[in-house]
C-alpha positions as CSV (number, residue, x, y, z in Angstrom):
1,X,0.0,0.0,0.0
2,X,1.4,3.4,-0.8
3,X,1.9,5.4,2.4
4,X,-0.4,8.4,3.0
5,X,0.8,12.0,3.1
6,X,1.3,13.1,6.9
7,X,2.9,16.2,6.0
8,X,-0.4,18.1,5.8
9,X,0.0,22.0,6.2
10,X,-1.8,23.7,9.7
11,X,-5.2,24.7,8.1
12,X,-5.4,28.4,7.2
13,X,-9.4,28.1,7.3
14,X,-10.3,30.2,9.9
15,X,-10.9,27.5,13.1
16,X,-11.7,29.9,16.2
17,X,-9.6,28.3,19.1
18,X,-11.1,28.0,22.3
19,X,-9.4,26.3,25.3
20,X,-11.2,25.2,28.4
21,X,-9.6,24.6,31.9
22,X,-7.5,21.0,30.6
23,X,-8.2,21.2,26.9
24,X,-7.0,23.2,23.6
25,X,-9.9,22.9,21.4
26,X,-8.3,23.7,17.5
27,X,-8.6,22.7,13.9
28,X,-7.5,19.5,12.5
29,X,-4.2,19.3,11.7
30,X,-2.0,16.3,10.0
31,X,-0.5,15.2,13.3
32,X,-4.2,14.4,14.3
33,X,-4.7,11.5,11.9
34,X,-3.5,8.7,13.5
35,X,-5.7,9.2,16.4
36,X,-8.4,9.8,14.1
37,X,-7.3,6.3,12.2
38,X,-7.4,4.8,15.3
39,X,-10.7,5.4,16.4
40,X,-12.4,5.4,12.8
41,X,-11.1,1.6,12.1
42,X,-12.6,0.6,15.8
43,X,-15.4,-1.5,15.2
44,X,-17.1,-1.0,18.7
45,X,-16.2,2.7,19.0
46,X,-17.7,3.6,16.0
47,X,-20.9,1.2,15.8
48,X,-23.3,4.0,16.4
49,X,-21.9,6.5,14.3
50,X,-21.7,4.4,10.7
51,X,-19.2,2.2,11.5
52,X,-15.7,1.2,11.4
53,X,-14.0,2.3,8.2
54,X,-12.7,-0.7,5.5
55,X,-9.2,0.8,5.5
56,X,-7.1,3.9,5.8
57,X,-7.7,5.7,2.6
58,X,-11.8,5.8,3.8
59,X,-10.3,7.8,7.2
60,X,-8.4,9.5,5.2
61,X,-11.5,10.5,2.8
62,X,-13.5,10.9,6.0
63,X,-10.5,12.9,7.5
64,X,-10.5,15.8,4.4
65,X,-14.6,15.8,4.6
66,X,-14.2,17.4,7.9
67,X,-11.9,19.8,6.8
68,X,-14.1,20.7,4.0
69,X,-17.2,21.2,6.5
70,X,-15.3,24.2,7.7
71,X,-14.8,25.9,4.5
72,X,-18.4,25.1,3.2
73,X,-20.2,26.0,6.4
74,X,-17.8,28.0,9.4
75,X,-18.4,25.2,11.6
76,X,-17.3,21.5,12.1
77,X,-15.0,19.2,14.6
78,X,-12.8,20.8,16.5
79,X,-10.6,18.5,18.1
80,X,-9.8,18.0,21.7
81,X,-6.1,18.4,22.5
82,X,-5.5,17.6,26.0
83,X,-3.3,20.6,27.8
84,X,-1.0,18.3,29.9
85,X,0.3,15.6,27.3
86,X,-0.8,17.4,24.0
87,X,-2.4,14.2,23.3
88,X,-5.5,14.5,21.0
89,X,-8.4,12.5,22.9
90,X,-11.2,13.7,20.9
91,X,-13.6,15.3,18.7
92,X,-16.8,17.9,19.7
93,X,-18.0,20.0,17.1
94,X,-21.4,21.0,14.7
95,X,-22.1,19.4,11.9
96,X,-24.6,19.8,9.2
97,X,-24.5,17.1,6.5
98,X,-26.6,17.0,3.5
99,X,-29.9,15.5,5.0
100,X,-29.9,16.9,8.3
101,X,-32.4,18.8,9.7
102,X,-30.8,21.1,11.5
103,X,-27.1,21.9,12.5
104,X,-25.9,19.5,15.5
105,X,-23.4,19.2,18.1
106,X,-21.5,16.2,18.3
107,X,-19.0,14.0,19.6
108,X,-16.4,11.2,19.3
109,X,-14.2,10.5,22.4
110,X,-11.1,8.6,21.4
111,X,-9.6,5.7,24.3
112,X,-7.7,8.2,25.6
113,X,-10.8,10.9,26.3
114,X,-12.9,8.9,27.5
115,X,-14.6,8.5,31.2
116,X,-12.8,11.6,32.2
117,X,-15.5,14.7,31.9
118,X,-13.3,16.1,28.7
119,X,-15.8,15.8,25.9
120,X,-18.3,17.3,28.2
121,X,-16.2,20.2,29.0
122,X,-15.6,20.6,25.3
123,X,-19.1,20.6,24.5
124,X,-19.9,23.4,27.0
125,X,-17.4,25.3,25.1
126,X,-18.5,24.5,21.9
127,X,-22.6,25.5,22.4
128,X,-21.2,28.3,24.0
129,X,-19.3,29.4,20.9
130,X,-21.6,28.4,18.6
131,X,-24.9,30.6,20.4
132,X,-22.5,33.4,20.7
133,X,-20.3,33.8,17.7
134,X,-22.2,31.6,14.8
135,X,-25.5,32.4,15.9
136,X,-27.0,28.6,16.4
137,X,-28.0,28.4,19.8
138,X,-30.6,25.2,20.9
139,X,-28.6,23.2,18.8
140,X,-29.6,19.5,18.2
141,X,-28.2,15.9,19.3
142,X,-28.9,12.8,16.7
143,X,-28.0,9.7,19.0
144,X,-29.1,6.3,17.8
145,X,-31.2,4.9,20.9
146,X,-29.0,2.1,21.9
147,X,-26.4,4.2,22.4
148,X,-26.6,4.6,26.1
149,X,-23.4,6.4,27.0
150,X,-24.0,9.4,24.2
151,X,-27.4,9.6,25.1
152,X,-26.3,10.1,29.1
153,X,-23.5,12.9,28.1
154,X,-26.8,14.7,26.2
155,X,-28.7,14.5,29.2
156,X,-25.6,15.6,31.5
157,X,-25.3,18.6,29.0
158,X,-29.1,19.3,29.9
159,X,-30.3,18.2,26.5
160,X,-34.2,16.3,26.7
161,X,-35.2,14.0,24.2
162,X,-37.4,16.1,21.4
163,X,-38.4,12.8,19.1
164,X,-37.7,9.6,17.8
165,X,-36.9,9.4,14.0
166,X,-34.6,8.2,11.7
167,X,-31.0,9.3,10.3
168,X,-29.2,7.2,7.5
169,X,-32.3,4.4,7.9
170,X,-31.2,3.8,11.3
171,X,-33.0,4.8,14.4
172,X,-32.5,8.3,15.6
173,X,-33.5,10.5,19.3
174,X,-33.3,13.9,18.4
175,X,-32.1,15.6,22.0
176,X,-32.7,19.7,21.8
177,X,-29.9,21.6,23.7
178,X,-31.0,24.1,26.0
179,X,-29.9,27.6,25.2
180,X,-26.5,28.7,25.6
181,X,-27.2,32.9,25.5
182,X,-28.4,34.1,29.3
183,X,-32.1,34.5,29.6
184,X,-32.9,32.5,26.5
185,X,-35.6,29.5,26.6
C-alpha cells in the first residue's frame, strides 16, 4: 500500500480556538490522523456512528470531509487536545450534512478521552461558541437509541429527548440543547 501524506500543512481556514480549563480545542491538523485512524477503524467505538471504516484511505476521505465542513459552512470538529500531554483525545463540534435537519453538536471521544469529563467540557465550550459567535444556539443531538453512554452525556449537557426518528435508515433520538445565550428558553 502506498503510504499516505502526513505532512499536511496547519489549516489556514479560519478555526476559532477555544481552550477550556484541561483542553485546547483547535482545527484538524496532519498530526491528528492517526488518532483519528485509530478510532475510525474501531469497530465498537464507531458502531453507532456508521461504523468502522474498511481501510485507511476511507479515514483518510472521512479525514479531508471534515476539513471541508469548515470551509463550506464555518463550523465542524474541533478536536480535543489535551493541555498536559498534547495528546489528542477527541472530537466535539457542529455538523450539518446534507440530509440533516438542522445543525448539531457532536462528539467522538477517542480511548484516551474517555470517562474523564473532557468531551463534556468541550461541549460546554462548543454550544457556547456556537450561540454566541455563529449564531445557532438550541442546537440539536442525533443519538441512535442504543447508544446509552452518548445519550447520558446529552442528558448531563441538559439536553431532553425532542423525538424519535430516523437518520441514515437507522433509528435516531433527536435531544434539543437548551440555550447557551443568558435568559434565553
Amino acid at each position: 500500500m502506498t503510504a499516505l501524506p502526513r505532512d499536511i500543512p496547519v489549516l489556514t481556514i479560519p478555526v476559532p480556538r477555544l481552550e477550556t480549563e484541561r483542553l485546547i480545542l483547535r482545527g484538524p491538523e496532519g498530526r491528528d490522523f492517526d488518532a483519528i485512524r485509530d478510532f475510525a477503524m474501531d469497530a465498537e467505538r464507531t458502531r453507532f456512528v456508521g461504523g468502522a471504516a474498511a481501510n485507511e484511505f476511507e479515514v483518510w476521505n472521512g479525514f479531508m470531509r471534515s476539513i471541508g465542513h469548515w470551509m463550506w459552512h464555518g463550523y465542524g470538529f474541533w478536536i480535543l487536545e489535551e493541555k498536559e500531554t498534547g495528546q489528542t483525545v477527541g472530537r466535539v463540534g457542529i455538523l450539518n450534512h446534507l440530509g440533516w435537519p438542522e445543525p448539531e453538536i457532536g462528539w467522538h471521544a477517542f480511548a484516551t478521552g474517555e470517562g474523564r469529563g473532557l468531551v463534556h467540557e468541550a461541549a460546554i465550550a462548543i454550544r457556547s461558541c456556537a450561540a454566541h459567535q455563529l449564531g445557532l444556539d438550541r442546537l440539536i443531538s442525533q443519538i441512535h437509541p442504543e447508544n446509552r453512554r452518548s445519550r447520558a452525556l446529552a442528558e448531563r449537557l441538559g439536553a431532553v429527548e425532542e423525538r424519535a426518528t430516523f437518520l441514515l435508515d437507522e433509528p435516531c433520538l433527536i435531544y434539543r440543547h437548551p440555550s447557551a445565550i443568558g435568559g434565553a428558553a
